[in-house]
Z-matrix of the N, CA and C atoms (Angstrom, degrees):
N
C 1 1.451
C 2 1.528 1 109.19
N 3 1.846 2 112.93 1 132.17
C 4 1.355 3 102.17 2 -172.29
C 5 1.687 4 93.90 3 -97.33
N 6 1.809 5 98.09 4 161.48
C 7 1.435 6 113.68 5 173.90
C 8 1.740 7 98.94 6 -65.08
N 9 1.504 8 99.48 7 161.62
C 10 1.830 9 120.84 8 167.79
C 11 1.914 10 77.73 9 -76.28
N 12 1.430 11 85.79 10 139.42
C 13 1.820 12 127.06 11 164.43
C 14 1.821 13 88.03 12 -35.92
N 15 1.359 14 118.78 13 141.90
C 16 1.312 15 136.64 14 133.93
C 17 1.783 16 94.76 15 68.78
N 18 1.306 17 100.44 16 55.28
C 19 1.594 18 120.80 17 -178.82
C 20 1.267 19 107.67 18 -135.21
N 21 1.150 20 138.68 19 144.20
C 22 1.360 21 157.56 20 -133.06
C 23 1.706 22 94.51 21 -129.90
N 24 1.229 23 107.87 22 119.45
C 25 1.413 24 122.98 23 174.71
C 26 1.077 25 99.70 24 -54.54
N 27 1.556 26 112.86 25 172.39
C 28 1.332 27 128.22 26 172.14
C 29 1.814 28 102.72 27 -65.25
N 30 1.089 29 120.06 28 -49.84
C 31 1.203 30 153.39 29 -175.25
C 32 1.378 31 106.16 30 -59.26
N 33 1.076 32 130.40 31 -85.56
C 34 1.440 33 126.48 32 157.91
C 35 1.757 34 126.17 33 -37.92
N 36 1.298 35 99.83 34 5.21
C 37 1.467 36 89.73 35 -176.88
C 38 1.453 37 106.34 36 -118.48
N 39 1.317 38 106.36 37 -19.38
C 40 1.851 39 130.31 38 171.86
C 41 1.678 40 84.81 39 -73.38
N 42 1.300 41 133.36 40 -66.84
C 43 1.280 42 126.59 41 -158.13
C 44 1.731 43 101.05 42 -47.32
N 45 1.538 44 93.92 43 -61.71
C 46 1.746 45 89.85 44 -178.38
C 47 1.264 46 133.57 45 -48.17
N 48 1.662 47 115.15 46 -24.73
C 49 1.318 48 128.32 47 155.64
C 50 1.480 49 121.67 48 -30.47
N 51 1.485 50 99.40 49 -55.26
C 52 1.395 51 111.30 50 -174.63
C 53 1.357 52 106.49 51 -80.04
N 54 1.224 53 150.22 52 -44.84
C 55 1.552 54 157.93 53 176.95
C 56 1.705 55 105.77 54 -62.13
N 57 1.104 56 128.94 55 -3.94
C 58 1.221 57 140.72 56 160.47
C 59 1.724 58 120.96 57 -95.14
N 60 1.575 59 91.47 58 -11.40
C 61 1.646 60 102.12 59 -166.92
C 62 1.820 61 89.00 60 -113.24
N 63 1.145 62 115.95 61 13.16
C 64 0.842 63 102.94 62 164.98
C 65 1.939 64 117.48 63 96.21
N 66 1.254 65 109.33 64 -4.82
C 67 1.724 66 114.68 65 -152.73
C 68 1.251 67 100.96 66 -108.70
N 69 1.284 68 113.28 67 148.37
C 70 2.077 69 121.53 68 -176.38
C 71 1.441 70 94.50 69 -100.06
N 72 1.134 71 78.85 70 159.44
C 73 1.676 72 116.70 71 162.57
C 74 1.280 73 118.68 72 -14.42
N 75 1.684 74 108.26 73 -63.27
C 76 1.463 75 110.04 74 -166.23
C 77 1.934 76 87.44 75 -75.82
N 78 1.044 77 142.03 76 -35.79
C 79 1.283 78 129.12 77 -150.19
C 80 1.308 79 98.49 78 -107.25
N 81 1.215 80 113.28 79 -6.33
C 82 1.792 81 91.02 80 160.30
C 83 1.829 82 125.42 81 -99.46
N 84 1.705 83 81.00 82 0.51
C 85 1.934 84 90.70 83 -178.46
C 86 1.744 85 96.61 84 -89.23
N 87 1.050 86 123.19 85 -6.94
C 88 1.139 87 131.58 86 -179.56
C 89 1.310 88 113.39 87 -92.18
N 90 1.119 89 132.05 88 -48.75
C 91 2.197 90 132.27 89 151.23
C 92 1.093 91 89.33 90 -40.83
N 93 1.393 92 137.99 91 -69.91
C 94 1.959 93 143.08 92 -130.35
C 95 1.807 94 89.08 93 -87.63
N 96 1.031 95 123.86 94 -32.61
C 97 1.981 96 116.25 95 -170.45
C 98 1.270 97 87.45 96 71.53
N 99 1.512 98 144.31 97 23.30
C 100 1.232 99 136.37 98 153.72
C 101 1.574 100 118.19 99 -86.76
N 102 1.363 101 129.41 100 168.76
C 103 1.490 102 141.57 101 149.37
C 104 1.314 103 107.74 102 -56.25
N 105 1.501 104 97.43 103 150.41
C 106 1.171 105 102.72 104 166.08
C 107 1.663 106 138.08 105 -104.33
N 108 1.540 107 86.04 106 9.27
C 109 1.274 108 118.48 107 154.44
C 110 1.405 109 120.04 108 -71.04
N 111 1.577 110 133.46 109 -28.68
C 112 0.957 111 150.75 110 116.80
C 113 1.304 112 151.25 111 6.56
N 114 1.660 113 97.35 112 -67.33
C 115 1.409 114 113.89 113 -179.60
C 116 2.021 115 106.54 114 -97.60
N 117 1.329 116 95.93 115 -25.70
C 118 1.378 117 101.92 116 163.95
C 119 1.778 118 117.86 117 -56.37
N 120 1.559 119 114.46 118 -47.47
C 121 1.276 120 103.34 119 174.97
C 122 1.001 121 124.50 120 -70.75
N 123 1.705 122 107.38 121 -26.66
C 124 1.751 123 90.67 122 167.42
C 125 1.416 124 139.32 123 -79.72
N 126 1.691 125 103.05 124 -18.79
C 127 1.414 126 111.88 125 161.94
C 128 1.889 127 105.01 126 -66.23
N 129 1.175 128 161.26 127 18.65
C 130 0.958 129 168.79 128 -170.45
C 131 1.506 130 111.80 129 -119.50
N 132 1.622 131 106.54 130 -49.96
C 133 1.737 132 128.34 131 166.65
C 134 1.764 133 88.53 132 -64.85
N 135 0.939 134 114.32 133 -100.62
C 136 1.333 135 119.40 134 -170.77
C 137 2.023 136 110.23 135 -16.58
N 138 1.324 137 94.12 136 -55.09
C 139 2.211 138 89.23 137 171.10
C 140 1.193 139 123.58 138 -52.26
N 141 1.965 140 110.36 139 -21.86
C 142 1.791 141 99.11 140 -170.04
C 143 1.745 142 80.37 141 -100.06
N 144 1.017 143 134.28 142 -39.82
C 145 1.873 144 130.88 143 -161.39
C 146 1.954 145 88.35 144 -57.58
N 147 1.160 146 113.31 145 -44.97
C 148 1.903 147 105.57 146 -165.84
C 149 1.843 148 84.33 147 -84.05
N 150 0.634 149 126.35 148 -28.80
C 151 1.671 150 112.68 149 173.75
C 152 2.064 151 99.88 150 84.02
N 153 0.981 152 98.52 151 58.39
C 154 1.869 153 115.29 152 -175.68
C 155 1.600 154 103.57 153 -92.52
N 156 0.791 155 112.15 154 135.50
C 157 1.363 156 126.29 155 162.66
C 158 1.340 157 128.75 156 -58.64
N 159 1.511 158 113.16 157 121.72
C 160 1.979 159 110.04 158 -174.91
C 161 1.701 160 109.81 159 -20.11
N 162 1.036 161 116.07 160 131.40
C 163 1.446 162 110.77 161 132.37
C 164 1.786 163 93.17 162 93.84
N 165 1.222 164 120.28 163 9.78
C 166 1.655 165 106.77 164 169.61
C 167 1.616 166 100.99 165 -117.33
N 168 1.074 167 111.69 166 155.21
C 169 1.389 168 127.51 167 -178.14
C 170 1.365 169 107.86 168 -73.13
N 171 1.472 170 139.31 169 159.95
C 172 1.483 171 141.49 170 -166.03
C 173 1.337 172 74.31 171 -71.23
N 174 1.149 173 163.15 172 -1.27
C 175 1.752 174 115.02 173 -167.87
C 176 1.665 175 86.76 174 -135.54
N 177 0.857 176 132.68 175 13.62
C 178 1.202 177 125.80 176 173.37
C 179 1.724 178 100.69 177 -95.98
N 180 1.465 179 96.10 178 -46.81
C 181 1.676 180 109.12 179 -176.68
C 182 1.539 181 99.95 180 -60.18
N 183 1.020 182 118.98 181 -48.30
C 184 1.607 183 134.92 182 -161.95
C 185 1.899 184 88.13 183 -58.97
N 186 1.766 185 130.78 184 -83.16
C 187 0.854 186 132.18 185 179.86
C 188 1.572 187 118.04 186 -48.17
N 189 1.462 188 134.18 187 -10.47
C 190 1.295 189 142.85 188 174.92
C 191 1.666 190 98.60 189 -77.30
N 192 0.891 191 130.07 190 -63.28
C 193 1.805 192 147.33 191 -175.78
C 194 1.504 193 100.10 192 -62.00
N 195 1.331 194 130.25 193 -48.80
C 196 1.815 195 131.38 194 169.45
C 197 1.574 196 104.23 195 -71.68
N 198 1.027 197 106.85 196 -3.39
C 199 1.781 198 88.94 197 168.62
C 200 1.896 199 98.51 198 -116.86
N 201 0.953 200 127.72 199 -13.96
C 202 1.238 201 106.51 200 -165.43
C 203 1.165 202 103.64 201 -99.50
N 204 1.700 203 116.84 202 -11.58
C 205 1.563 204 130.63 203 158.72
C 206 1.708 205 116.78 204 -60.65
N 207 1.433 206 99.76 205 -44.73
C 208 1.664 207 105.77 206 172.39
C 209 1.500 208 97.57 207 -52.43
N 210 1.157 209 124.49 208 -77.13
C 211 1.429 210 130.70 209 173.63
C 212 1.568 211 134.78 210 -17.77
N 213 1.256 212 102.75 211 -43.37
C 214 1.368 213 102.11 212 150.93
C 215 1.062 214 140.29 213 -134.44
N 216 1.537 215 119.74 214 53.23
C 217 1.299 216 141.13 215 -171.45
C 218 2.338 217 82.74 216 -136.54
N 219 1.453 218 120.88 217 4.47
C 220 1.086 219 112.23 218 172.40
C 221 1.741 220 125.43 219 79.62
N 222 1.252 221 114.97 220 -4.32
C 223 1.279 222 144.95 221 158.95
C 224 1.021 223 112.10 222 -41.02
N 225 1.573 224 131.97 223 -75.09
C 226 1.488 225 140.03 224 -173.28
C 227 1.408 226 98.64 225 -106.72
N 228 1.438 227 120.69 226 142.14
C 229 1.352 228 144.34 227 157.29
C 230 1.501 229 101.56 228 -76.50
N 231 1.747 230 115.49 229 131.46
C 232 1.298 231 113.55 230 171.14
C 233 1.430 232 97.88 231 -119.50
N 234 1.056 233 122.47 232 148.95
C 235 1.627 234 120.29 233 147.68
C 236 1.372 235 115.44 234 -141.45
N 237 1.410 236 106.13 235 118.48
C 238 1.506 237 104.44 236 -173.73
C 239 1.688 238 98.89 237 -112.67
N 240 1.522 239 105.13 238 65.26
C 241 1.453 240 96.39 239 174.92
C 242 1.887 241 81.56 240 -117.58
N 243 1.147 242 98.46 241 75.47
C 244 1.672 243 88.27 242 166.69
C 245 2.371 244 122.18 243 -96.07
């Protein structure tokens, strides 16, 4: 059975577990008995499925998308009349 489009493997979603916990590449291919050649492509799958912007790290992208959700769900006050 295939996943719905722009769904996060089982696999990729354990990885993100760990990239939230704080842990690299080499030390999460090391829990997984995977490469870290490996866990890199799926953190790569995982950047286009969350829809992140070039060049930020999952948790930068991750905390960029939870604030702009606060933002318009009325949570955070923005004012960019600086």
């Amino acid at each position: 059975m295939r996943r719905p489009p722009n769904t996060l493997s089982p696999r990729e979603a354990e990885i993100l577990e760990f990239i939230k916990q704080g842990l690299f590449a080499e030390e999460i291919s090391a829990r997984l008995h995977i490469s870290s050649h490996t866990v890199r492509a799926h953190c790569n799958h995982i950047h286009e499925i969350l829809d992140l912007e070039p060049k930020t790290t999952l948790l930068q992208g991750l905390a960029r998308k939870a604030y702009r959700q606060k933002i318009q769900d009325g949570l955070v006050k923005y004012d960019n009349a600086k």
